[in-house]
C-alpha positions as CSV (number, residue, x, y, z in Angstrom):
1,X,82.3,47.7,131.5
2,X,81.8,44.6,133.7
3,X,81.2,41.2,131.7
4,X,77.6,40.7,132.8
5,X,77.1,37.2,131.5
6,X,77.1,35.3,134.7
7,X,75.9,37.7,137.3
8,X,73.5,36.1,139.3
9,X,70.0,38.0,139.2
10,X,67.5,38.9,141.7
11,X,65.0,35.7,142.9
12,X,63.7,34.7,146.0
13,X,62.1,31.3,145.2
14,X,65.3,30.5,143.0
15,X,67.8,31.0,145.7
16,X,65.8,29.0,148.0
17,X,66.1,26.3,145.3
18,X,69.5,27.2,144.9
19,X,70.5,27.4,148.3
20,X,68.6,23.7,149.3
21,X,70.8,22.2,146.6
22,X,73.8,23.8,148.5
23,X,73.2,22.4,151.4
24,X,72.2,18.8,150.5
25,X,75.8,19.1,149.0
26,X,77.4,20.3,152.0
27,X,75.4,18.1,154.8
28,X,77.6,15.7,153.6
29,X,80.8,17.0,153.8
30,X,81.3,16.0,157.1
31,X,80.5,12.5,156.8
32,X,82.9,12.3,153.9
33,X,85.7,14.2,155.9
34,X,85.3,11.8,158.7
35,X,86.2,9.1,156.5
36,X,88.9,10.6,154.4
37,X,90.9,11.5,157.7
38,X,90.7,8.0,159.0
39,X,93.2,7.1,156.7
40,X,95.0,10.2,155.0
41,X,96.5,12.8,156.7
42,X,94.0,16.0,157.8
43,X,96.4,18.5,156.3
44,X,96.2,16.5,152.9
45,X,92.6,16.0,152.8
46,X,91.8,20.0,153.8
47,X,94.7,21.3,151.2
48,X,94.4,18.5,148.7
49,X,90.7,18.9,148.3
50,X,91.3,22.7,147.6
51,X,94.1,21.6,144.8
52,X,91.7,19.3,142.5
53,X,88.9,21.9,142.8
54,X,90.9,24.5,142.0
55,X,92.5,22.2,138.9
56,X,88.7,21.9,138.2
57,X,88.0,25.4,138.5
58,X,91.3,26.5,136.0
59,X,89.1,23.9,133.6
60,X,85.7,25.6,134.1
61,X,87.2,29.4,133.9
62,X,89.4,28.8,130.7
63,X,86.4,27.1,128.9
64,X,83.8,30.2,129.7
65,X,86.6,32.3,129.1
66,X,85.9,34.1,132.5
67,X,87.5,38.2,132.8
68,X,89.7,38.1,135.4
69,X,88.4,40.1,138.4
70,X,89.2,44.0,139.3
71,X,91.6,44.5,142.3
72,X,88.8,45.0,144.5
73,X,87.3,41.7,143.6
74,X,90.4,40.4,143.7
75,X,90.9,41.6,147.8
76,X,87.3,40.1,148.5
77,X,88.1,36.9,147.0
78,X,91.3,36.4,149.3
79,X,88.8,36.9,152.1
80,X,86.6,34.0,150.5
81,X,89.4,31.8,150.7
82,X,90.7,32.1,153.8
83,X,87.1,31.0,154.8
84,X,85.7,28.3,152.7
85,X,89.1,27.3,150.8
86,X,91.3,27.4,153.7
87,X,90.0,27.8,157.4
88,X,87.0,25.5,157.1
89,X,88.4,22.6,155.2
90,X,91.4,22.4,157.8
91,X,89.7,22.6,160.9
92,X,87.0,20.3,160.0
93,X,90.1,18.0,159.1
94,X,91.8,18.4,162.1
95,X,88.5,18.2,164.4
96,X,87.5,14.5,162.8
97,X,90.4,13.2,163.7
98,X,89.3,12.8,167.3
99,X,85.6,14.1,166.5
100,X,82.3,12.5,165.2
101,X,80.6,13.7,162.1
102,X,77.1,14.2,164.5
103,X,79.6,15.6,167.1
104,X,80.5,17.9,164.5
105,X,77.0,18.7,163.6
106,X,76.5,20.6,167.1
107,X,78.7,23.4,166.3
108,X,77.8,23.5,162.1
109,X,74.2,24.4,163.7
110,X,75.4,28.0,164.7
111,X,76.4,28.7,160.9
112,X,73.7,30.3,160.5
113,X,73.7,32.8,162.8
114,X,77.2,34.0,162.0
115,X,76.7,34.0,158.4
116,X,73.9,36.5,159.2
117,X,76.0,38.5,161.4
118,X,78.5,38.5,158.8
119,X,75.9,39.1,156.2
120,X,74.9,42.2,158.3
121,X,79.0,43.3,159.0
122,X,79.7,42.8,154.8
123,X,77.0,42.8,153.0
124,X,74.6,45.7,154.4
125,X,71.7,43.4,154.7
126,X,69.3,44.5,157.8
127,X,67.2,41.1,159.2
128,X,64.1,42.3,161.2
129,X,63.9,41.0,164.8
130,X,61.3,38.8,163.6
131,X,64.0,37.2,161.3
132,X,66.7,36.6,164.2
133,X,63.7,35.2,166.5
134,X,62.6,32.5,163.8
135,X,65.9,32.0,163.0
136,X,67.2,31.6,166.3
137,X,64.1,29.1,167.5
138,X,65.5,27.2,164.6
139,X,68.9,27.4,165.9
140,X,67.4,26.4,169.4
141,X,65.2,23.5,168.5
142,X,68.8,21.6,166.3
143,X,70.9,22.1,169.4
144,X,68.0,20.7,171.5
145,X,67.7,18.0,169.4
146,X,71.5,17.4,169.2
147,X,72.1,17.2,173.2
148,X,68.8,14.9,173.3
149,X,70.2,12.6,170.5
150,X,73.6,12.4,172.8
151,X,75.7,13.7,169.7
152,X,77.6,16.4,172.6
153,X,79.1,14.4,174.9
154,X,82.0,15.3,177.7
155,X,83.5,18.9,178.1
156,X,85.3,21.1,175.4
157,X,88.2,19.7,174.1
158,X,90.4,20.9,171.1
159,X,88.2,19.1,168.8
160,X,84.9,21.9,169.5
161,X,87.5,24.5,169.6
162,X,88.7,23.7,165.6
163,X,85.1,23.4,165.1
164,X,84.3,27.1,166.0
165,X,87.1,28.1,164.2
166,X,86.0,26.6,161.4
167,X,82.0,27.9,161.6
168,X,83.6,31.6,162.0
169,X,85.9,31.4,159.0
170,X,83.3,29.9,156.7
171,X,80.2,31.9,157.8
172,X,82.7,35.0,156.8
173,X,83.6,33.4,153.4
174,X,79.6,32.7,153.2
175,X,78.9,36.2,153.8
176,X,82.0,37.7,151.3
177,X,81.0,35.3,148.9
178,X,77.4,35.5,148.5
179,X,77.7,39.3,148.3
180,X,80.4,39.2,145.4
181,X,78.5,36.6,143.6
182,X,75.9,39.0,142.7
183,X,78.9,40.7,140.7
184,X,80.8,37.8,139.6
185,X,78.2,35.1,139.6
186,X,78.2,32.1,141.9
187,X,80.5,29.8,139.8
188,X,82.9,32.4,139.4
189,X,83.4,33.5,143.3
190,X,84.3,30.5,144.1
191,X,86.8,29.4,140.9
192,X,88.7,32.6,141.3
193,X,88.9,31.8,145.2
194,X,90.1,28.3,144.3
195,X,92.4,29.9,142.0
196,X,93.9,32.2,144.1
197,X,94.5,29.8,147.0
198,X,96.7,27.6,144.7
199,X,100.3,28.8,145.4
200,X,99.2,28.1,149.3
201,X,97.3,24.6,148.3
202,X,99.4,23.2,146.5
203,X,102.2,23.7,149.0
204,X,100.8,22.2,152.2
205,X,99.5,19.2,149.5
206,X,103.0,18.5,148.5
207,X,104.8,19.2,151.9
208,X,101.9,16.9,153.3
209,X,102.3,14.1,150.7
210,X,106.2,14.1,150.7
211,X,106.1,13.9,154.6
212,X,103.4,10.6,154.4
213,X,102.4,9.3,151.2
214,X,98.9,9.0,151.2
215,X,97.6,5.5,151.6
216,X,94.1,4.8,151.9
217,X,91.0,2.0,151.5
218,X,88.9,2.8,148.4
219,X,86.1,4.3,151.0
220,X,88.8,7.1,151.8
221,X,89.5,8.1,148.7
222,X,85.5,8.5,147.9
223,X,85.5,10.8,150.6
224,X,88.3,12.8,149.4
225,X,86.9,12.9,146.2
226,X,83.7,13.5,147.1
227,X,84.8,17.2,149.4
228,X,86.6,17.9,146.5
229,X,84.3,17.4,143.6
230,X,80.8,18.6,145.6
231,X,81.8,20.3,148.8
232,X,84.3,22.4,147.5
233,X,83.5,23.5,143.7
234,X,80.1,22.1,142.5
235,X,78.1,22.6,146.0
236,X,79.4,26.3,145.8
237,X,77.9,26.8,142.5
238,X,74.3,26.1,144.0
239,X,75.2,27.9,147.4
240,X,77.1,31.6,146.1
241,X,74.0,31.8,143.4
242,X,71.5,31.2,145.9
243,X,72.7,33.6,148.7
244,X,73.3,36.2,145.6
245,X,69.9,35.7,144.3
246,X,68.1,35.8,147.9
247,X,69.8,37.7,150.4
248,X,73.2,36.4,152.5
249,X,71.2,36.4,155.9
250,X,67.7,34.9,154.7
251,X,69.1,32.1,152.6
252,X,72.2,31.7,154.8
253,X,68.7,30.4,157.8
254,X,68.3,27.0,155.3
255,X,71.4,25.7,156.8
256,X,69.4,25.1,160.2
257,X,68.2,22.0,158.2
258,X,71.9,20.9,157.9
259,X,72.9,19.4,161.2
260,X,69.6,16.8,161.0
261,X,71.0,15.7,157.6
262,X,74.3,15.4,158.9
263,X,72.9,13.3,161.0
264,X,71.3,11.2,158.6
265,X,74.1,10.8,156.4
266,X,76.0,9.8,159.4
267,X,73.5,7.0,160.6
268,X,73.4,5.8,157.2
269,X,77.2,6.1,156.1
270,X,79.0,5.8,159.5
271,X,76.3,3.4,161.4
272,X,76.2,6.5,164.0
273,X,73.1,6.2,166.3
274,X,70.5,9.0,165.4
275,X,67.6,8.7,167.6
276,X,63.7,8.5,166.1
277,X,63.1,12.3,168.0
278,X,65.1,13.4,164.9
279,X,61.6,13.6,163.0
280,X,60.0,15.7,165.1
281,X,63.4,17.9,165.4
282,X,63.3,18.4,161.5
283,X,59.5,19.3,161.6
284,X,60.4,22.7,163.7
285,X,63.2,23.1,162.2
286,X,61.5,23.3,158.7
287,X,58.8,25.5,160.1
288,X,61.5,27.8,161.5
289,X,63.4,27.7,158.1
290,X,59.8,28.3,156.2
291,X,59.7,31.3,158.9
292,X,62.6,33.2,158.3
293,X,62.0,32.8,154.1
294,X,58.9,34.5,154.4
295,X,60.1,37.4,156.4
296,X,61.8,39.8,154.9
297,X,65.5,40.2,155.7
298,X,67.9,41.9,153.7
299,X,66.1,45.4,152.8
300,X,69.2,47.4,152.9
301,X,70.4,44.8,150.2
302,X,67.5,45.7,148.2
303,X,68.3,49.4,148.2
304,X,71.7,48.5,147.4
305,X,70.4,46.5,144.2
306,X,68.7,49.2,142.9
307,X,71.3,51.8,143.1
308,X,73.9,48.6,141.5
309,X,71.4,48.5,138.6
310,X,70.9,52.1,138.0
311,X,74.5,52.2,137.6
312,X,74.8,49.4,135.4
313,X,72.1,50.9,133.6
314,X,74.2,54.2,132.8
């Protein structure tokens, strides 16, 4: 019998709460990447980061004396971390070298939109075509926004390229992990995650480190700490709950407010121009997001819940 104690339960208005909190937490992870990579090495910062959260998550499952996962957990789990452990973290990394954090922002707005496509690929959640038209005026009105605020500038370069690859990994570990949370719990998807990424993050940490020894201003090392501490254990806590709690695809839509506080913690932290139409931006963009709450979007999830609880019933 399955260790119950912290699956996440059913709640809409929770896991909107849940999920907002996730991604204030994450809106700044760019910022702070941006700032670690100007002075320590990307492959550091994107394997290093996954090393103290997952110190941090041996801490947290020890003390709740967590059951280790079944081997089918255990399979869904690697395909969190190559997502949100692995693939995002390093291609963020390797995009701010040359990138902006409200460069960045551009391609973070089409999370989204593949975390509902994953969510309909894994998860079995169904959006209406109301949903994917609210959520896609959303999805239209940041990348209008974006272009108007001259955050895309030039062609493609390698940069926008490690940023797609990075949107596509993560909205799959979004999608895996929000759909396993409602076994495991939120905390728990992303510790064991952490956990099982170890052998690989510690390596590329120490390889890194022994080929540069990381030097960096004090400002560096706040931004490390801060993707490490918030971006990649506590913010997940908030964001796995949430999506269990909600539904992948609906909650997954209140990252469309994400990119406009990117950009906010970029004018504010990195003195990047934001321009005053990012007001007006953010009022559509909430309307959209208030939109595709109210709709309903994961009714295959709900008959998926009900069988789960009959059976956990028995």
């Amino acid at each position: 019998m399955r260790d119950k104690s912290s699956v996440t339960p059913a709640g809409t208005v929770t896991g909107v709460v849940l999920g907002l909190l996730g991604v204030l937490s994450f809106s700044m992870s760019l910022p702070a990447t941006r700032v670690a990579v100007g002075d320590l090495d990307p492959w550091f910062v994107a394997f290093g980061r996954a090393v103290g959260a997952g110190l941090l998550a041996l801490a947290y499952l020890a003390v709740t004396r967590a059951p280790r996962p079944t081997a089918a957990q255990w399979r869904r789990l690697a395909v969190v971390a190559l997502g949100v452990v692995v693939g995002f973290p390093l291609f963020t990394s390797l995009a701010l070298v040359t990138s902006t954090a409200s460069h960045g922002a551009v391609v973070i707005a089409l999370l989204p939109a593949i975390t509902a496509g994953f969510a309909v690929l894994r998860s079995g959640e169904r959006p209406t075509p109301a949903f994917w038209v609210a959520g896609g005026a959303g999805l239209a009105a940041v990348l209008v926004f974006l272009v108007a605020s001259g955050a895309v500038r030039g062609s493609v370069g390698p940069a926008d390229l490690f940023l797609l690859a990075a949107v596509t990994l993560c909205g799959l570990g979004y999608a895996e992990g929000g759909a396993l949370a409602r076994d495991l719990g939120g905390a728990r998807t992303i510790c064991w995650a952490l956990v099982l990424s170890l052998p690989c993050t510690v390596a590329v940490t120490a390889v890194s480190a022994w080929r540069q020894l990381p030097h960096a201003s004090a400002g560096a090392w706040a931004g490390f700490a801060y993707v490490t501490v918030i971006s990649m254990f506590l913010g997940f806590f908030a964001w796995y709950s949430g999506l269990a709690r909600g539904g992948v695809a609906k909650i997954g839509q209140l990252q469309l407010s994400q990119p406009v506080l990117t950009l906010a913690w970029s004018a504010l932290l990195l003195h990047e121009a934001v321009p005053a139409g990012a007001v007006a931006a953010a009022v559509v963009v909430l309307v959209c997001v208030a939109l595709t709450q109210r709709l309903r979007a994961g009714s295959q999830r709900r008959v998926d819940d009900i069988g789960r609880y009959a059976t956990d019933l028995r």
